[in-house]
N, C-alpha and C positions, 0 to 999 in steps of 0.2 A: 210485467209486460215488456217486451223487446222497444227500443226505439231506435227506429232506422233515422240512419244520417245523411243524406244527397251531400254529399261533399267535394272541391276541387284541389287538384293535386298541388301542393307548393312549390313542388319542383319547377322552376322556369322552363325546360325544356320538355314538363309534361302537359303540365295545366287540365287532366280529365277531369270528367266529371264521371262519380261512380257514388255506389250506396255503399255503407257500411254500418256496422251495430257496435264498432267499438267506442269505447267509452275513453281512456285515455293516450293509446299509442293508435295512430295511423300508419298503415301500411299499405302506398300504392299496389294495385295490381298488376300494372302495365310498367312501371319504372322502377316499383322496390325501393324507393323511399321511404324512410322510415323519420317520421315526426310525431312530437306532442302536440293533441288539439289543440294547444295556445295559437301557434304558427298554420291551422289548417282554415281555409274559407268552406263554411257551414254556408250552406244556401236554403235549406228547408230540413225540419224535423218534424218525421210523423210516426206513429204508431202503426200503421199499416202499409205491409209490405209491397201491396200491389199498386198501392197511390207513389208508394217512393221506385218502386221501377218506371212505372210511367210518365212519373212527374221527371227522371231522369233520361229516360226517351226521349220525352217531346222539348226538355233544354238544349240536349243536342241535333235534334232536328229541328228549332231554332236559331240554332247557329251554323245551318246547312253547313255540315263537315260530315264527312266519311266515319261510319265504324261507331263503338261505343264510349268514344273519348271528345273532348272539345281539343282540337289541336290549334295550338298558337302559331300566329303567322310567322312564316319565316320556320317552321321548325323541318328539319332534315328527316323527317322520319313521316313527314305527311302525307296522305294519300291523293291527295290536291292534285 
């Protein structure tokens, strides 16, 4: 059975929050960082995909920001 990841990005200048199924290498979609799980911030794991899209929605409508990323303050690339 698949297990999806809600995961945030390490990158200091990315910081999204997105889902993924990988198991040992992460790979931003938004910034192309490429890290080992050890270094990634895991926020929820579940088995079902439609709890881990929403549950990744409603984190970044949360933290009232633009788009399907959490953007750190101060970043240049924000839609703020």
């Amino acid at each position: 059975m698949t297990s999806y990841r809600i995961v945030r990005c390490p990158n200091s200048t990315c910081h999204r929050v997105q889902v993924t199924t990988a198991e040992k290498w992460f790979r931003c979609k938004f910034c192309g960082v490429n890290r080992k799980f050890e270094s990634v911030e895991v926020l929820k794991v579940t088995n079902d995909g439609l709890i881990a899209r929403n549950f990744c929605a409603k984190y970044v409508s949360l933290n009232k920001k633009v788009g399907f990323g959490i953007y750190k303050k101060g970043n240049p690339y924000s839609k703020d």
